[in-house]
C-alpha positions as CSV (number, residue, x, y, z in Angstrom):
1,X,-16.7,19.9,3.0
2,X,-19.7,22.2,3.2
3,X,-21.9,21.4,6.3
4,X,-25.4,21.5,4.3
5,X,-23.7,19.4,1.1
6,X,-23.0,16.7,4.6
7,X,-26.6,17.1,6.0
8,X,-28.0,16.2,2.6
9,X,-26.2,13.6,2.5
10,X,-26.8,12.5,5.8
11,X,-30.7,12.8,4.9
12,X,-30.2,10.7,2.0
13,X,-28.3,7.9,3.6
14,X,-31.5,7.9,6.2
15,X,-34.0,7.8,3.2
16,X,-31.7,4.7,1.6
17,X,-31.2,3.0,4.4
18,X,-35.0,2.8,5.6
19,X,-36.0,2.0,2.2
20,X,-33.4,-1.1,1.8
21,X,-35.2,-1.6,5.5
22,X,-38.8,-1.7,4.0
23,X,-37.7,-3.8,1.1
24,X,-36.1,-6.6,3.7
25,X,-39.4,-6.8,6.0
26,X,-41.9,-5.7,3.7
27,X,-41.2,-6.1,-0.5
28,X,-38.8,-9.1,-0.6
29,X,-41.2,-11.4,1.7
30,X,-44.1,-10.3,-0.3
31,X,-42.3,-11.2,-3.5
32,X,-41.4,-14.8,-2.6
33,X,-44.7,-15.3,-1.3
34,X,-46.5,-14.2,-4.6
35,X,-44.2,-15.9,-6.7
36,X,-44.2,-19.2,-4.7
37,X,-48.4,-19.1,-4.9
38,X,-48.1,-18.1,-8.5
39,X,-45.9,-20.7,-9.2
40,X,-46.1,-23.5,-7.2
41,X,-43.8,-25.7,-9.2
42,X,-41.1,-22.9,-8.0
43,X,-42.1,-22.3,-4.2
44,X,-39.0,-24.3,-3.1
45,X,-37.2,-21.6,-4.9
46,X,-38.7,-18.7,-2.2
47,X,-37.3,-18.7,0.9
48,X,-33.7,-19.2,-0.6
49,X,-33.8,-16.6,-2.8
50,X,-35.6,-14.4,-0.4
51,X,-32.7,-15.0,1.9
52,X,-30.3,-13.9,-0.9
53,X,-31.9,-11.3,-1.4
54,X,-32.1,-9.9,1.9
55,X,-28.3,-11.0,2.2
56,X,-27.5,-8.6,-0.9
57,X,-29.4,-5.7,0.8
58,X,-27.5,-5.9,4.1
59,X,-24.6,-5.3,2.3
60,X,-25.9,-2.4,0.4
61,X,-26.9,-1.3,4.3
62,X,-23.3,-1.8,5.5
63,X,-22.2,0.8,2.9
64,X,-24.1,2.9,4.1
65,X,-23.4,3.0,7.6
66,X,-19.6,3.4,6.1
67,X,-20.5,6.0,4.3
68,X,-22.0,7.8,7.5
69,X,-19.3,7.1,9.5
70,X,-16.7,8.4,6.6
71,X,-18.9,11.9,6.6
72,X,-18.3,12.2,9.8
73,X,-14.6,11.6,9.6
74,X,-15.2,13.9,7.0
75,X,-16.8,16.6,8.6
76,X,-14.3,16.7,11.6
77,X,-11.4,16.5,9.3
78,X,-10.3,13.3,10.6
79,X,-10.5,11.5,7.2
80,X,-7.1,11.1,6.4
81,X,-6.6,8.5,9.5
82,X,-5.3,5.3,9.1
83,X,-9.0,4.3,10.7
84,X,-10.6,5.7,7.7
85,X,-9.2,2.7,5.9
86,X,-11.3,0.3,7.6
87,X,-15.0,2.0,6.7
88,X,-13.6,1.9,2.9
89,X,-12.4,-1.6,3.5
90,X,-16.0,-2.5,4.7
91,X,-17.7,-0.5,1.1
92,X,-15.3,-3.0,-0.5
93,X,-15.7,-6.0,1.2
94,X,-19.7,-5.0,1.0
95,X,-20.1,-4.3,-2.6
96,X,-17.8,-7.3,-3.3
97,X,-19.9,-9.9,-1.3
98,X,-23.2,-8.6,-2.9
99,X,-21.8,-8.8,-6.8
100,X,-20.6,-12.3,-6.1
101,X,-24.8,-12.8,-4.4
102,X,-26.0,-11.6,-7.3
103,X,-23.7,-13.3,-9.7
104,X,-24.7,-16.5,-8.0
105,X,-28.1,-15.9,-8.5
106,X,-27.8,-15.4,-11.9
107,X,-26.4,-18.0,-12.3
108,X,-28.6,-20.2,-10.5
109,X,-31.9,-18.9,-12.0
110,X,-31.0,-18.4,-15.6
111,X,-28.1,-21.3,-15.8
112,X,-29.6,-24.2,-13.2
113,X,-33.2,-23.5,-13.7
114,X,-32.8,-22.0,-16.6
115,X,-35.9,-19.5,-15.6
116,X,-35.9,-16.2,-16.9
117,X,-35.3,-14.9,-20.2
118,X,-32.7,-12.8,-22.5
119,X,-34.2,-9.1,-20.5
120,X,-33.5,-10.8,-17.3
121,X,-30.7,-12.0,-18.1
122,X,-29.7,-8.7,-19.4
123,X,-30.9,-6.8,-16.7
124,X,-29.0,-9.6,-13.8
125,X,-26.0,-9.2,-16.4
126,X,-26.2,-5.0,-15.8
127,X,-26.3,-5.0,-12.2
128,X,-23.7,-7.4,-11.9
129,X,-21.7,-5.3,-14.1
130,X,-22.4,-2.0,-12.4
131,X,-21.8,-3.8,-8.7
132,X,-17.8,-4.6,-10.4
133,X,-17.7,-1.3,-11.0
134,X,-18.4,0.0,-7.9
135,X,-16.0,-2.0,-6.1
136,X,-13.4,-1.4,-8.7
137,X,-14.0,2.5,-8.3
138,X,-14.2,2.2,-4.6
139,X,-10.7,0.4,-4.9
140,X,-9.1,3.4,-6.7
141,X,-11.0,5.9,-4.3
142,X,-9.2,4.0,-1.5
143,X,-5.8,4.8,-3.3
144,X,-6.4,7.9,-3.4
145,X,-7.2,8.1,0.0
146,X,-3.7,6.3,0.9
147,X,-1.8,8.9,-1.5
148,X,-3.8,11.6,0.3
149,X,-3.0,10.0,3.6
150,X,0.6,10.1,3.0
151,X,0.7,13.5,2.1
152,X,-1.2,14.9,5.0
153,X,1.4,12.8,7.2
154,X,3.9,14.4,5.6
155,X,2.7,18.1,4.9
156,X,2.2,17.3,9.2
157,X,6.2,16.8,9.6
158,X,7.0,19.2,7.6
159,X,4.8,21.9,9.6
């Protein structure tokens, strides 16, 4: 892989991850707090959705420190290791944890307390969809990676 295509990316991973950083200390406790002074009827709601939120960004974070690691694999032309399989594992396992977060939330909010309305819901309903699809693509990626992993093993017996 081209060495400046990895540094950008390697600055853009930075840039993420200090903004998901920013949003956990900074945006989502400023959130709650407005929204529990606004609404006071709500405020119990708050702190547990802050904490779900911050929850959901963690594991946006993990992904990104996967990521990293996997560019450097990458860079060193180590990525067809059986080791490589644990980073992809942990994009997974990620992604998966933070769709089922957010599902819950939606849930919660537009089904329980039935707050919220149809853009919301549509909007909850689009992320949810798009975090599926990210772990659903990152599941065929890490095929790929184990057909690619095979064949380097064996393209190394053969040589």
């Amino acid at each position: 892989m081209n060495r400046l295509a990895v540094a950008a990316l390697r600055v853009l991973i930075v840039i993420l991850f200090l903004a998901a950083l920013s949003t956990q200390l900074w945006f989502i406790p400023q959130l709650a707090f407005k929204n529990a002074r606004d609404f006071p009827e709500l405020a119990y709601l708050a702190a547990p959705y802050a904490v779900l939120w911050v929850a959901i960004v963690v594991n946006a974070q993990v992904s990104l420190v996967a990521v990293w690691v996997l560019l450097g694999k990458v860079r060193r032309g180590a990525i067809f290791s059986p080791s490589s399989f644990r980073w992809v594992n942990g994009i997974i396992a990620a992604g998966a944890i933070a769709t089922v977060l957010l599902t819950a939330f939606e849930f919660h909010l537009l089904g329980a307390e039935d707050l919220g309305g149809p853009p919301l819901g549509m909007l909850l309903t689009a992320l949810v969809v798009a975090g599926a699809a990210f772990v659903l693509i990152m599941l065929v990626m890490r095929g790929l990676l184990l057909q690619a992993t095979a064949l380097q093993s064996e393209l190394e017996e053969v040589v």
